[in-house]
LOLUMDO-901096 format. One record per residue (C-alpha): residue in three letters; x, y, z; residue number from 1. Coordinates in pm, 1 decimal. Layout:
R fifi        X        Y        Z tipa
R  Ala        X        Y        Z  NUM
...
//
This chain:
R fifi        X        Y        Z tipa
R  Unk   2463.4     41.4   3906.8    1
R  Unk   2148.9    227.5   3939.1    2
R  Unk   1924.6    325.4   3618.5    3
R  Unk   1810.8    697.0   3702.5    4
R  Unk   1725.2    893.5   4050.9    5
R  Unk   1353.9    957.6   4080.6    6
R  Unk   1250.9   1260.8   4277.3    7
R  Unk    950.1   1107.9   4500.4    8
R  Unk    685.5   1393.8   4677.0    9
R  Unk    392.0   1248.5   4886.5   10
R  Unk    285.9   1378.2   5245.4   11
R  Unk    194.6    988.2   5284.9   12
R  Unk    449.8    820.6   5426.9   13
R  Unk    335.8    432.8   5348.4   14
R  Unk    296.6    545.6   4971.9   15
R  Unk    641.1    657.0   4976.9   16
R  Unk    765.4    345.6   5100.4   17
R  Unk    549.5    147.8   4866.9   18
R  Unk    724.2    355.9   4586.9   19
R  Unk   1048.6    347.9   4726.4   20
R  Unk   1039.2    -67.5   4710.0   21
R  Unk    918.8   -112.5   4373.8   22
R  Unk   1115.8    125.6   4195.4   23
R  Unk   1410.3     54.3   4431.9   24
R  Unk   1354.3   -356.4   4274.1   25
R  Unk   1393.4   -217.9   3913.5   26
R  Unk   1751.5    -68.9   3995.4   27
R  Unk   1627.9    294.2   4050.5   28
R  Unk   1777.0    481.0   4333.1   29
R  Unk   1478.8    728.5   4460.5   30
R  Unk   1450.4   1004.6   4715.5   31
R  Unk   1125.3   1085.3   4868.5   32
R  Unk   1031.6   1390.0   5073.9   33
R  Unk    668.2   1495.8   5224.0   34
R  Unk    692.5   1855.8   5148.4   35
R  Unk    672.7   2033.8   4809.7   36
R  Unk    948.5   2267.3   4950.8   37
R  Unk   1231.0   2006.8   4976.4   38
R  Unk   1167.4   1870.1   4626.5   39
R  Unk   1196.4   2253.4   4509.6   40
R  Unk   1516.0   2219.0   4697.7   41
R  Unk   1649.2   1905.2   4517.6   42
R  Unk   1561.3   1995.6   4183.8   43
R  Unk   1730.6   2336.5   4197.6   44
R  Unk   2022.0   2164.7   4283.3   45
R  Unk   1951.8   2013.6   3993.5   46
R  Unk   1912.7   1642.9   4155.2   47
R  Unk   1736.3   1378.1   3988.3   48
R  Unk   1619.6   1255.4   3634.2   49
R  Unk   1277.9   1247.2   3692.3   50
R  Unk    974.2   1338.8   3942.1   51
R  Unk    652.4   1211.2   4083.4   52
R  Unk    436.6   1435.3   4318.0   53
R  Unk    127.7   1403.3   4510.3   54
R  Unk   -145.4   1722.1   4403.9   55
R  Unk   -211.6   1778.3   4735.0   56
R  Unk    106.1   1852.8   4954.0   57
R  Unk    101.2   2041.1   5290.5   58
R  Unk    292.7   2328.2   5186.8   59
R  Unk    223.4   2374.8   4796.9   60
R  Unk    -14.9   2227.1   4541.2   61
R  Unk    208.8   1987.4   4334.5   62
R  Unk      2.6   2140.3   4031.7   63
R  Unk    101.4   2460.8   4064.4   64
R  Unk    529.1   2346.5   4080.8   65
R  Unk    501.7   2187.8   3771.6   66
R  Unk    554.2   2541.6   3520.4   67
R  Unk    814.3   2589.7   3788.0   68
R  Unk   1008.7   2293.9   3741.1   69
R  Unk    937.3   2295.4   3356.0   70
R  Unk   1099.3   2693.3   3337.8   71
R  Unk   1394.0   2609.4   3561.4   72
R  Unk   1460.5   2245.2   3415.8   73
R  Unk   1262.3   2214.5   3069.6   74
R  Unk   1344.8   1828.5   2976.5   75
R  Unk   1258.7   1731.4   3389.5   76
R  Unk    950.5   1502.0   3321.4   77
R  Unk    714.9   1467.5   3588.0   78
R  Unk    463.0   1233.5   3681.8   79
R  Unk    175.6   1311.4   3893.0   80
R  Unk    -45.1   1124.7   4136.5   81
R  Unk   -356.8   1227.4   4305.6   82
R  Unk   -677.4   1065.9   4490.1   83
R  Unk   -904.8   1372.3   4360.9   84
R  Unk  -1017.8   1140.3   4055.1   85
R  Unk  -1194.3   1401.2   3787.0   86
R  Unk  -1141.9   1522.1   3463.6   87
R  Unk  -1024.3   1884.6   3588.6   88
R  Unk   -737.9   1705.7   3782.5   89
R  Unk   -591.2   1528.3   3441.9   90
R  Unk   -643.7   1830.4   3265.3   91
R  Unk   -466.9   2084.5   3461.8   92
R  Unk   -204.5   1810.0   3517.6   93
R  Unk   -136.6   1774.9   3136.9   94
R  Unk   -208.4   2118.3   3025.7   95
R  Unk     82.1   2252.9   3329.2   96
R  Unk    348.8   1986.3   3130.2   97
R  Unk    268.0   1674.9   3370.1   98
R  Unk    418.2   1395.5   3160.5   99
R  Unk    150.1   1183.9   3276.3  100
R  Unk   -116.3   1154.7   3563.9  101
R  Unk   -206.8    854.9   3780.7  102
R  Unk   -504.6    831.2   3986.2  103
R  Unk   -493.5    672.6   4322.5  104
R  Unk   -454.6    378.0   4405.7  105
R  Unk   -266.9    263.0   4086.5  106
R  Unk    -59.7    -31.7   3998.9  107
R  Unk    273.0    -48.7   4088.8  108
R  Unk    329.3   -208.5   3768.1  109
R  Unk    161.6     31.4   3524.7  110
R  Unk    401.1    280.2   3806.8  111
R  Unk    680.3    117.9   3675.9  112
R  Unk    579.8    108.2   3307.4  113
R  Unk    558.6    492.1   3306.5  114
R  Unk    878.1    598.3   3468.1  115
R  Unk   1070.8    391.8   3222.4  116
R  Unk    864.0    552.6   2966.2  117
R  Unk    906.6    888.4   3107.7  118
R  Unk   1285.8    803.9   3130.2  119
R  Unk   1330.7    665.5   2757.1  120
R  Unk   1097.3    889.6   2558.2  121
R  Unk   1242.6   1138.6   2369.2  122
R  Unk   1141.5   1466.0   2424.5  123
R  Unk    860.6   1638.8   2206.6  124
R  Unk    778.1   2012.7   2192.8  125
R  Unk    401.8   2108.0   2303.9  126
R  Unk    188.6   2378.9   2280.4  127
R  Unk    -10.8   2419.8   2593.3  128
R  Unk   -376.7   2523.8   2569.4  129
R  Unk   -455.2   2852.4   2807.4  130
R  Unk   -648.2   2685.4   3107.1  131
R  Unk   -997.9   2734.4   3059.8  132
R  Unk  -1059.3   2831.8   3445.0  133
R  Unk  -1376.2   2583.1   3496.6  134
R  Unk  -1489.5   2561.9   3820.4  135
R  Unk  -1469.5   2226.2   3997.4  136
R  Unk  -1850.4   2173.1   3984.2  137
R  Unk  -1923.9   2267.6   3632.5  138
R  Unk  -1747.9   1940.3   3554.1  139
R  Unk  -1892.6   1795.6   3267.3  140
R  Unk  -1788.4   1432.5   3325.9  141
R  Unk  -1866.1   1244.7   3684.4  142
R  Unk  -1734.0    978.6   3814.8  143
R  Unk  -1432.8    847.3   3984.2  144
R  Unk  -1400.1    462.2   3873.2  145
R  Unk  -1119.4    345.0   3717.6  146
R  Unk  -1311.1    292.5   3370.5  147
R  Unk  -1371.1    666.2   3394.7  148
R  Unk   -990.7    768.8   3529.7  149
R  Unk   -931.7    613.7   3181.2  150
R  Unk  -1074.8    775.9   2986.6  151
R  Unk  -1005.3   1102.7   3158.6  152
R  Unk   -644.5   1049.6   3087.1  153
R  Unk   -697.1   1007.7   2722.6  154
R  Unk   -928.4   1300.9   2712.8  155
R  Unk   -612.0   1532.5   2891.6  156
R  Unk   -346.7   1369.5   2597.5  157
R  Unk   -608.2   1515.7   2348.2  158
R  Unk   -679.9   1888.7   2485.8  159
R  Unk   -391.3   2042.0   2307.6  160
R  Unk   -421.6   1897.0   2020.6  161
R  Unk   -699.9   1898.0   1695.8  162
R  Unk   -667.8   1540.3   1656.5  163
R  Unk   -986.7   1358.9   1483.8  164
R  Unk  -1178.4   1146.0   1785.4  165
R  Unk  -1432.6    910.7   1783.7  166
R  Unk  -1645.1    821.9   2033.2  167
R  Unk  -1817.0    457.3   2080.3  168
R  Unk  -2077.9    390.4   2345.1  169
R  Unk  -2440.5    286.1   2423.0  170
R  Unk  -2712.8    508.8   2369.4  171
R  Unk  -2717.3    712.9   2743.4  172
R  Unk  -2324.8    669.7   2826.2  173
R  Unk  -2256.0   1086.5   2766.0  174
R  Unk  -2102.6   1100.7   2437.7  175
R  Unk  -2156.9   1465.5   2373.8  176
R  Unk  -2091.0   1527.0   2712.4  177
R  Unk  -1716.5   1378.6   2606.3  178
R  Unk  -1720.0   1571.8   2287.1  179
R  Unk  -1844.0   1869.0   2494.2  180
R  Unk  -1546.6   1848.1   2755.1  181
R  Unk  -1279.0   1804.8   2478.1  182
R  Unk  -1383.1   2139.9   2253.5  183
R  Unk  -1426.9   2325.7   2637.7  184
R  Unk  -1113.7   2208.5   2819.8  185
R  Unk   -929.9   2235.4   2433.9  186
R  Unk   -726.8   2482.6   2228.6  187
R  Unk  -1065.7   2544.1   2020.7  188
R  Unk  -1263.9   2642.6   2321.4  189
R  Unk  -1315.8   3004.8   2215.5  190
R  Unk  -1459.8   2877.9   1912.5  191
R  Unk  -1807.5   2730.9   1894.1  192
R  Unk  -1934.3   2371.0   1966.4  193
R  Unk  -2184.8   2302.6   1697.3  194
R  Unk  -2368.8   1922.1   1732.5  195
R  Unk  -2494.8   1751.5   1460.7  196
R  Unk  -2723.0   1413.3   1499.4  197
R  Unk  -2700.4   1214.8   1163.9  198
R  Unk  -2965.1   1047.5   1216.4  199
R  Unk  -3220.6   1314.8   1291.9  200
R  Unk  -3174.3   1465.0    945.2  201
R  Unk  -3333.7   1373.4    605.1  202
R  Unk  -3136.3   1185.2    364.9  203
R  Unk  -3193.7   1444.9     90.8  204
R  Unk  -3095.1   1760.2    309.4  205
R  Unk  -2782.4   1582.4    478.2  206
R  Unk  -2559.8   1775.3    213.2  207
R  Unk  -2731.3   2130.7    231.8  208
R  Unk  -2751.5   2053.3    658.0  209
R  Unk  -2335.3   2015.7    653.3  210
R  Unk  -2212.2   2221.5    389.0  211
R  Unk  -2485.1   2494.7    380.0  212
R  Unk  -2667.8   2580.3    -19.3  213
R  Unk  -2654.7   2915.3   -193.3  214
R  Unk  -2957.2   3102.9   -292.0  215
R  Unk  -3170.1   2952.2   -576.2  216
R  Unk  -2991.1   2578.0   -499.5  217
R  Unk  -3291.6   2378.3   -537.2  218
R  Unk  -3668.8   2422.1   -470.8  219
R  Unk  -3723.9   2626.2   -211.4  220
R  Unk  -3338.2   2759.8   -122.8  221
R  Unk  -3518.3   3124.4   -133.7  222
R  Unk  -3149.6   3252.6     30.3  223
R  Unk  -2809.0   3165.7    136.8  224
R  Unk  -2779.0   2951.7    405.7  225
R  Unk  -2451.8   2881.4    606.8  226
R  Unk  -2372.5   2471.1    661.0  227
R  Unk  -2270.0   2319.8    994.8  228
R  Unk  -1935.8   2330.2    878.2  229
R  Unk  -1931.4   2696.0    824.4  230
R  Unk  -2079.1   2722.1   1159.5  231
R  Unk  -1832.2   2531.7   1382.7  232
R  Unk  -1549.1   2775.9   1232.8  233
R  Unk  -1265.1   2760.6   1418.9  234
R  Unk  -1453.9   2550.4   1681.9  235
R  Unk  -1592.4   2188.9   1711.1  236
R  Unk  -1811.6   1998.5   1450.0  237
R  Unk  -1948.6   1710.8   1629.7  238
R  Unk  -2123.9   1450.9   1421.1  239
R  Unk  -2308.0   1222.7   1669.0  240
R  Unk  -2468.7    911.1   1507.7  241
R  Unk  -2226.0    951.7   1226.6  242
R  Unk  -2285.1    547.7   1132.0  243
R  Unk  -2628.6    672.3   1030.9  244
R  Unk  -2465.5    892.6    748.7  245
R  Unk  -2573.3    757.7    390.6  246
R  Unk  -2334.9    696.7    198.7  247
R  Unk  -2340.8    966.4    -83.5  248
R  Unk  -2317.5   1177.1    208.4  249
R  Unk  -2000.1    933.7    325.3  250
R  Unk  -1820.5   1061.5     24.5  251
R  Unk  -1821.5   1432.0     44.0  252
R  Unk  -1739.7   1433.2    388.5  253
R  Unk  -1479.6   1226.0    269.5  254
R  Unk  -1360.3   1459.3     68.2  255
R  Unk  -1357.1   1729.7    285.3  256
R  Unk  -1129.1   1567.8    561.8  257
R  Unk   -886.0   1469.2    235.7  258
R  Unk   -854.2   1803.1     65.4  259
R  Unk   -948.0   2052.0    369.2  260
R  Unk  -1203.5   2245.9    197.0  261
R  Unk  -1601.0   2233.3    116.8  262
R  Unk  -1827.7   2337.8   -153.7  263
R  Unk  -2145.7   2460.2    -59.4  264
R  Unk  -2474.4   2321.6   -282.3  265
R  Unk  -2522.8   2520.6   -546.2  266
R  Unk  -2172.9   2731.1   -482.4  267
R  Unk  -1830.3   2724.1   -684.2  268
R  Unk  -1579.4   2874.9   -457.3  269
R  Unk  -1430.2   2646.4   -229.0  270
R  Unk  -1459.6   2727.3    171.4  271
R  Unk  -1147.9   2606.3    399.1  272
R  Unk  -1252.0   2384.1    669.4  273
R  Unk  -1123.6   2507.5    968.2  274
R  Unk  -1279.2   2268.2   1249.6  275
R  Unk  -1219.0   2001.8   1455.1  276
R  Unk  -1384.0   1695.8   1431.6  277
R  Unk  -1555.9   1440.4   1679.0  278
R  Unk  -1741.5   1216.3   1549.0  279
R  Unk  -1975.3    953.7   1755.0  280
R  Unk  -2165.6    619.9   1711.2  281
R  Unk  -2331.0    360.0   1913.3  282
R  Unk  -2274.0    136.6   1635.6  283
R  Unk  -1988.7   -111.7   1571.6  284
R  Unk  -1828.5     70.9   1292.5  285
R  Unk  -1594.6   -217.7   1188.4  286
R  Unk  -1914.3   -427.1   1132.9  287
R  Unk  -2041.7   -162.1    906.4  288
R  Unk  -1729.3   -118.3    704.1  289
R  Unk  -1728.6   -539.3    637.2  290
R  Unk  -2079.4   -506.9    545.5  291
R  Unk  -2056.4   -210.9    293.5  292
R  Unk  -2226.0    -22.4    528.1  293
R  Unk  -1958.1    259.5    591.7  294
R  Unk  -1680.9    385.2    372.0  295
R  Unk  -1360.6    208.4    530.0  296
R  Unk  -1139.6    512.2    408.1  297
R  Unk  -1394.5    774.4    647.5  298
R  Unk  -1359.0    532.0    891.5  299
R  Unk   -967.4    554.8    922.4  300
R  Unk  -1004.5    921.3    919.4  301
R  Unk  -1230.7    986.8   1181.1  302
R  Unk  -1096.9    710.7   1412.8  303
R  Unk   -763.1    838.2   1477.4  304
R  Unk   -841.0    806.7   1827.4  305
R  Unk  -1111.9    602.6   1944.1  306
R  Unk  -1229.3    647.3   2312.5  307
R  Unk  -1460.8    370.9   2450.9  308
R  Unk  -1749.7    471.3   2666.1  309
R  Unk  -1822.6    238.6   2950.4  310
R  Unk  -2200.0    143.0   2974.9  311
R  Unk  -2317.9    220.3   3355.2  312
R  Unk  -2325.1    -93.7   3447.2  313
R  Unk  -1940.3   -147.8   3411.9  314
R  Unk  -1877.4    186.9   3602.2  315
R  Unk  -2138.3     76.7   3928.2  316
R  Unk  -1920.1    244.6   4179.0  317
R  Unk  -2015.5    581.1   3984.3  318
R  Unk  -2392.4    551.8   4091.6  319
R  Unk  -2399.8    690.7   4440.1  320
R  Unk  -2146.9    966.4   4266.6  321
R  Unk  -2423.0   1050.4   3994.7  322
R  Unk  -2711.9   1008.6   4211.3  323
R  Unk  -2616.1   1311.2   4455.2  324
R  Unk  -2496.7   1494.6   4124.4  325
R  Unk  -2832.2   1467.8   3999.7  326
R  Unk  -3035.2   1533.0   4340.9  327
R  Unk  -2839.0   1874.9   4379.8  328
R  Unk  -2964.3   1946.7   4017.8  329
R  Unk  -3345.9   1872.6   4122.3  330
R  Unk  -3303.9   2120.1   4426.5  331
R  Unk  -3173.7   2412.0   4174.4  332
R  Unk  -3530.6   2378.4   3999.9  333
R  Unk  -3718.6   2421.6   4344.4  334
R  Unk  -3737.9   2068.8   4437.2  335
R  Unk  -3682.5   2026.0   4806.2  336
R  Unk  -3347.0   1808.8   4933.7  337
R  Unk  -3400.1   1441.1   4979.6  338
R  Unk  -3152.2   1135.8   5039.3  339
R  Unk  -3182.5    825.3   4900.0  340
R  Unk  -3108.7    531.4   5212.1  341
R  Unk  -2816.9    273.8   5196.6  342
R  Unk  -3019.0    -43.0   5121.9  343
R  Unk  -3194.5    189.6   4843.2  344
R  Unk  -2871.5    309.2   4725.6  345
R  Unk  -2759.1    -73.0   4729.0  346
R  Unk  -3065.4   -148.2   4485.4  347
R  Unk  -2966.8    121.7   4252.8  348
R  Unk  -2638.9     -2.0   4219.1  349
R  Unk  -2708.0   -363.7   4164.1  350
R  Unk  -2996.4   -270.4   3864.5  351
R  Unk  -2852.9   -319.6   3480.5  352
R  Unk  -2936.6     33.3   3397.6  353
R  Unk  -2970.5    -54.5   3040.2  354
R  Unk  -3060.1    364.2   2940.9  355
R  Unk  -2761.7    421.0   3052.3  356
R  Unk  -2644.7    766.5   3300.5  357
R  Unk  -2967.7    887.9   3084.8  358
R  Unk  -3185.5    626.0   3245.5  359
R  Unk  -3046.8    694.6   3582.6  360
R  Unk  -3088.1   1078.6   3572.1  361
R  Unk  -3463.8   1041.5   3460.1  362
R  Unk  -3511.8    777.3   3750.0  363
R  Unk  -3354.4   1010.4   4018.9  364
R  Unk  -3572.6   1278.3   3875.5  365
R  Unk  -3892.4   1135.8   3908.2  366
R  Unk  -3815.6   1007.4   4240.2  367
R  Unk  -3741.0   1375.2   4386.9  368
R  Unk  -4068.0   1458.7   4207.9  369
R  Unk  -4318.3   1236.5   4293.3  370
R  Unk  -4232.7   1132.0   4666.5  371
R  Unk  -4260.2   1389.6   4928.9  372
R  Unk  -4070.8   1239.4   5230.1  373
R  Unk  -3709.4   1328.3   5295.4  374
R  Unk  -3579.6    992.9   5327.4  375
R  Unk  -3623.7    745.9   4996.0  376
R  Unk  -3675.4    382.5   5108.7  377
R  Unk  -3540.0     34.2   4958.5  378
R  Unk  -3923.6    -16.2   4932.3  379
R  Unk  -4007.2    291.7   4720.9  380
R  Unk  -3704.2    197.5   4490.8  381
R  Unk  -3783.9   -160.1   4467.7  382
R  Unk  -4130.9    -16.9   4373.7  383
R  Unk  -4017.0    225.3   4113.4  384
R  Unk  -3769.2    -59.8   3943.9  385
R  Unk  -4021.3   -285.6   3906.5  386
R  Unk  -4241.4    -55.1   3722.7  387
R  Unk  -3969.4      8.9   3560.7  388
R  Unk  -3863.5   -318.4   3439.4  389
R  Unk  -4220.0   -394.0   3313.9  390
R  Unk  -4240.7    -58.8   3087.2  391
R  Unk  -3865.7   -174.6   2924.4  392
R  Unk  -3992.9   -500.5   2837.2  393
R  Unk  -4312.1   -373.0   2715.1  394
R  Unk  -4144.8    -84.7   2480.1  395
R  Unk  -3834.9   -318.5   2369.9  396
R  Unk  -4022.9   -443.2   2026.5  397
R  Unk  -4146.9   -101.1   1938.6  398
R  Unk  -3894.1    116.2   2044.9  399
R  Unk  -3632.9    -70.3   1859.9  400
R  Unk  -3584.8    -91.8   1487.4  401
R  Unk  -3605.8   -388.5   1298.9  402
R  Unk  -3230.4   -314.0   1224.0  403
R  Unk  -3169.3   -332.6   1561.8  404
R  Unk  -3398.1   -642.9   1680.1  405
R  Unk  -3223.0   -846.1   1428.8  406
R  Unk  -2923.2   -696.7   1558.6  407
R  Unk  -3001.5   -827.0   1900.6  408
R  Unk  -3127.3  -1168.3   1788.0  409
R  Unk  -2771.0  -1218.1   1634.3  410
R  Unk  -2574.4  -1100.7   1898.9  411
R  Unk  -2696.9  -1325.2   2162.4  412
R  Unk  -2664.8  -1642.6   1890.7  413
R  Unk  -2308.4  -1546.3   1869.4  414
R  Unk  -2242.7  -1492.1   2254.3  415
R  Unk  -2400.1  -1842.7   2258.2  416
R  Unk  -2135.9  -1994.3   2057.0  417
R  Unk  -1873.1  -1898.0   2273.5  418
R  Unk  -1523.5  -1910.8   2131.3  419
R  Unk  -1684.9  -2141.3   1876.1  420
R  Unk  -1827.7  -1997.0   1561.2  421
R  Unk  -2181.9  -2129.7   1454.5  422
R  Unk  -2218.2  -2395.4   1157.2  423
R  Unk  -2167.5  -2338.5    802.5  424
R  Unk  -2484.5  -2224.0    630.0  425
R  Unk  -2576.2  -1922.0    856.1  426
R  Unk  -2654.7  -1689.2    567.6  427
R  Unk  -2956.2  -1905.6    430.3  428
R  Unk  -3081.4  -1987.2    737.0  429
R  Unk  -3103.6  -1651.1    880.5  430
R  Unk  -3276.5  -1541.8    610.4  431
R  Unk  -3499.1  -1834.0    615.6  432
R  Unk  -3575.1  -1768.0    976.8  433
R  Unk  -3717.7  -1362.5    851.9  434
R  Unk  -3855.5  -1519.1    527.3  435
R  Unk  -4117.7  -1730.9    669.4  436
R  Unk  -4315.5  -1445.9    913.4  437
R  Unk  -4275.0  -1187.0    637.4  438
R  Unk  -4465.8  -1349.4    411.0  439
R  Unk  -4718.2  -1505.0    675.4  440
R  Unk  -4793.4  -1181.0    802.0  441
R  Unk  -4802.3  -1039.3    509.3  442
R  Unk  -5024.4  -1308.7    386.2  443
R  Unk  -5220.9  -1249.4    697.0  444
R  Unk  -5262.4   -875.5    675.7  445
R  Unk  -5422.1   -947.4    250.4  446
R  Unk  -5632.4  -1212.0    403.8  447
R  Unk  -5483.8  -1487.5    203.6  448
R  Unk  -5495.2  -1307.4   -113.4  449
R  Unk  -5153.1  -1374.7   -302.8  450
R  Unk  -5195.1  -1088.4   -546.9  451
R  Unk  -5188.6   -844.9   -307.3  452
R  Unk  -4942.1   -988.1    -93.2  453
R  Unk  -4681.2  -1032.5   -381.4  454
R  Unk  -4742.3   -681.2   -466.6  455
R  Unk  -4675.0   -609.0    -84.2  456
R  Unk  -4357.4   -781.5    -95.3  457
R  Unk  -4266.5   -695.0   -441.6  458
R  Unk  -4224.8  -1031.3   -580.9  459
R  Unk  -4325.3  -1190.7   -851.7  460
R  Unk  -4660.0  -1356.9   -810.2  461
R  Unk  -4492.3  -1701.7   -928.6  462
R  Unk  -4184.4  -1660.0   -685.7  463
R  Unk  -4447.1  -1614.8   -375.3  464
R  Unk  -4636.1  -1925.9   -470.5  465
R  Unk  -4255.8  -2140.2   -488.2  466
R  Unk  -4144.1  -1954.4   -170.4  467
R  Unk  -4560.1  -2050.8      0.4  468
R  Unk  -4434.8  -2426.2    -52.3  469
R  Unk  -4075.2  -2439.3     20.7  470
R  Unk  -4155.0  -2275.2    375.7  471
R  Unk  -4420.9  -2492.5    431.1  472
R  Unk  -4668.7  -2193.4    477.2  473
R  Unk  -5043.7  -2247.8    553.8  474
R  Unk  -5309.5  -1971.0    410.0  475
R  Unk  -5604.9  -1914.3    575.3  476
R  Unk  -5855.7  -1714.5    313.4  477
R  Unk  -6082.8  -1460.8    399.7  478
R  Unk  -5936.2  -1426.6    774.7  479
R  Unk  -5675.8  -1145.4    910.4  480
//
């Protein structure tokens, strides 16, 4: 007895067949056509319980039969498939009633995980955003891998909807390029997007920067000023670096996602909150929240959904992609057309990249730039990565924060361990390990003079001299 009768539309005969076997194997009986104009047929007849379509069909854009089949049979899911991998594609699919979209190739198995989902679901009522009408190349999002067809698919579930997101990724993977896509392709996109970076803003003006301050507030508030909050109304707030919020500053935004409104410094009436909010990090969040670091209630709250972005150098098959994305933007500023050759493109692809899409875009810029022939050689890359290599490792120390050198240091002690975990004591020895330069340097930098050196540290001058012998620390008078 078969399960269901899926409705099958490809102009490729082989995928067909391939979908024909697999479903066939889990008791489905299945009918497959290569023209959008039989499966219009079929499902007027009202045959089948379910239907997957190719986009592009010789007679009709399986996009544009989708409102069809969801006006003439409202609870007929339908699954889509298409090799024209980009964000537009899952968008229009999901925003037309697609029940879900699957780039090519895909796995049969994760094929047969969504019809029976499609099949067993029960139906929920959605309200469609308007489609925003974005041209194909204003794209914000590039790439065609299947780490990015991922997170394309989430980004289409989220369009319609003002769910809270937050996005994780390295420093250079496009977060507010993701935030960016979900406000423009979203029901909000009439509204404005307004970008915050925690971690460019003072401590003591985080409050007043958010929530605005009225006139006479504090020193210096000569008039009212309107808060990013009251900016992004009825738009996006997007709070990137949010794991560099304080966390005073933790609490009232706390606040404001429980009860919906906002205070303004210095005001009494309460303002409604009437944004969406997408928060990013590079940080691990979870990490923060065990170390007291971040409020573990905002954390819940802003990661209703979490979307992972994919460092470059998990996404390599994006790079040629990205490279001729960026050389078309160096010709709109006057530079003159160039191509980069296959053993140069080969280099490209094989280098860590660790700036990120950011790196890569800078690197593709200066090459247009600075070399005049047409045709970029392996040798002119290999040159350019070298230098480039050498300025990393000279700008690692002082580019990065202490924070984050320690950070680093830990990490890779960790990874080192394996599945393992390291021996008991790690606490004191870590600390040992920052103790002992500290106060050398320190030492160092006073020319051996204690007093000033405790005062440095702010310690007690007695505590110094006890700490001097336990770590076995030399002083050198009178020498820096």
């Amino acid at each position: 007895m078969t399960k269901a009768t899926i409705l099958v539309a490809d102009d490729d005969r082989a995928i067909r067949t391939v979908i024909t076997q697999a479903l066939g194997r889990e008791g489905y009986e299945v009918r497959t056509t290569g023209t959008a104009a039989t499966l219009w047929q079929w499902i007027e007849a009202g045959d089948g319980d379910l239907v997957i379509t190719d986009v592009i069909m010789p007679d009709e854009n399986g996009l544009d039969l989708i409102p069809r089949i969801k006006k003439h049979r409202p609870d007929l899911r339908v699954i889509v498939m298409s090799a024209h991998k980009t964000l537009l594609t899952a968008v229009k699919a999901t925003e037309r009633g697609a029940f879900e979209y699957l780039p090519k190739p895909f796995d049969l198995h994760e094929l047969i995980q969504v019809v029976d989902r499609a099949l067993t679901e029960p139906q929920a009522s959605k309200v469609m955003p308007e489609e925003g009408g974005q041209a194909e190349e204003d794209l914000p999002l590039i790439g065609r891998s299947p780490a990015m067809q991922e997170i394309y698919r989430v980004l289409a579930r989220l369009m319609g909807t003002d769910l809270t997101a937050m996005i994780y990724g390295e420093s250079g993977t496009g977060k507010e390029l993701v935030a960016r896509a979900l406000h423009d392709y979203g029901k909000r996109s009439h509204g404005p997007f307004v970008p915050v970076n925690m971690a460019a803003i003072p401590r003591e003006l985080i409050e007043s920067e958010l929530f605005g301050h009225e006139k006479g507030a504090f020193t210096g508030a000569t008039a009212r000023s309107a808060g990013r909050f009251e900016q992004a109304s009825r738009g996006t707030l997007f709070l990137d670096e949010i794991g560099d919020m304080p966390l005073e500053a933790q609490t009232r935004l706390l606040r404001v996602l429980q009860e919906g409104e906002y205070t303004t410094v210095g005001g009494r009436t309460p303002i409604r909150a009437d944004v969406r909010i997408i928060a990013a990090t590079h940080r691990d969040l979870r990490q923060m929240v065990r170390g007291g670091l971040f409020r573990d209630d905002l954390f819940y709250r802003l990661n209703v959904v979490p979307i992972r972005l994919p460092p470059l150098r998990e996404r390599r098959d994006d790079i040629p992609e990205l490279i001729r994305h960026f050389m078309q933007e160096a010709q709109k500023q006057g530079l003159p057309a160039k191509v980069i050759e296959a053993s140069g493109m080969d280099l490209l692809k094989s280098y860590k990249w660790p700036g990120n899409v950011r790196e890569l875009e800078n690197f593709i810029s200066r090459l247009m730039a600075l070399y005049s022939q047409e045709a970029i050689t392996a040798e002119i890359i290999r040159s350019e990565l070298s230098e480039l290599v050498v300025s990393e490792n000279t700008q690692t120390a002082s580019s990065k924060s202490l924070g984050g050198v320690v950070e680093q240091v830990l990490k890779e002690y960790f990874d080192a361990h394996a599945e393992e975990l390291p021996a008991s004591g790690l606490y004191d020895r870590v600390l040992r390990e920052v103790e002992k330069p500290l106060i050398e340097l320190t030492l160092g930098a006073t020319r051996g003079n204690q007093i000033k050196a405790a005062q440095v540290l702010g310690l007690n001058r007695n505590t110094l001299r006890k700490k001097i012998n336990e770590l076995e620390i030399e002083i050198v008078k009178g020498l820096k």
